[in-house]
C-alpha positions as CSV (number, residue, x, y, z in Angstrom):
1,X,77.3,73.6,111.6
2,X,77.3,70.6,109.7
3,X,75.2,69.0,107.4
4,X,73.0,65.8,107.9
5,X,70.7,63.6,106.6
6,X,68.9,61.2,108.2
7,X,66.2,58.4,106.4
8,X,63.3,57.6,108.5
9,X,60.6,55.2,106.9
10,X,57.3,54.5,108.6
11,X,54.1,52.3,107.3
12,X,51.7,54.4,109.7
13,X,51.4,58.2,109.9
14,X,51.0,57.6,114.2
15,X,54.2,55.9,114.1
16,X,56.2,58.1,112.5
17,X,55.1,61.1,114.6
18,X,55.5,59.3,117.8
19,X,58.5,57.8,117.0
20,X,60.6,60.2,114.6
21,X,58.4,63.7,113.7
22,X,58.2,64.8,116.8
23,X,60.9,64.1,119.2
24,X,63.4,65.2,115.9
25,X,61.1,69.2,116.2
26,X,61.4,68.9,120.0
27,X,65.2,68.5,119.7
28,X,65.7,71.7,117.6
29,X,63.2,74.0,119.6
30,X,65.2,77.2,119.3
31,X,67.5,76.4,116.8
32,X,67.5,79.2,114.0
33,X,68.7,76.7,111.2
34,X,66.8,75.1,108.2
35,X,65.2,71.9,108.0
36,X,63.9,70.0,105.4
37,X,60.9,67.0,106.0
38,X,60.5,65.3,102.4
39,X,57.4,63.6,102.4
40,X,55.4,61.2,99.5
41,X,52.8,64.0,98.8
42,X,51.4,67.2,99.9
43,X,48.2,66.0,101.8
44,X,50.6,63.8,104.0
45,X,53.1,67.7,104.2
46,X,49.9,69.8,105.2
47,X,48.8,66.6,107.2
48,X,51.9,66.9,109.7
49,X,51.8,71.1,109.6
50,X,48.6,70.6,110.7
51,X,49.4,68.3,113.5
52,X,52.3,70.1,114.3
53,X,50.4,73.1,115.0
54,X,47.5,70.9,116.9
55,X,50.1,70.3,119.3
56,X,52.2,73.0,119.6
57,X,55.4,71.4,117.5
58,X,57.8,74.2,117.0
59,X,58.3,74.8,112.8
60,X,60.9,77.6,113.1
61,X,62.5,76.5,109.8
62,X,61.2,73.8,108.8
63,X,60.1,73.4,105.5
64,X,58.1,70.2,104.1
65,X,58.5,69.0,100.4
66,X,57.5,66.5,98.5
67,X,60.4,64.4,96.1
68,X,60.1,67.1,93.0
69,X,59.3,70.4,94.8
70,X,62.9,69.0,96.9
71,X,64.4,68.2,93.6
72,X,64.0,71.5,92.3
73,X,64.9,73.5,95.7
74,X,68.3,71.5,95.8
75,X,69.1,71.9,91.7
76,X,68.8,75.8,92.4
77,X,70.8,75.9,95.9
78,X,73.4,73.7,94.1
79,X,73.8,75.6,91.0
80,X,73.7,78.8,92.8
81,X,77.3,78.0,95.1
């Protein structure tokens, strides 16, 4: 399995779930693999849990950071190989 990373930038919260959030969760219903949604600030992270669970997203690994809480999580996986 390989690595990616995608950027996605949105100016409204609607847009970016219509457009990017959700068909990306759709795509890897099922898929036991880790995900990472870095988002400005942890209102806008519990924001789309909270949406995501409204509607029945799947969340199966994913996990929602903000910049420094992703900073930190990818100093330690990266000093840890």
């Amino acid at each position: 399995m390989g690595n990616s990373i995608e950027l996605h930038l949105a100016r409204q919260a609607d847009t970016a779930w219509t457009a990017v959030v959700r068909p990306w969760l759709e795509a890897g219903r099922g898929r036991l693999e880790r995900a990472y949604v870095v988002v400005p600030t942890r209102g806008q992270a519990h924001a789309l849990k909270q949406r995501c669970l409204a509607e029945g997203a799947p969340l199966l690994g994913v996990e929602f950071l903000t910049p420094g809480l992703a900073r930190q999580k990818w100093l330690a996986l990266a000093s840890a190989e």
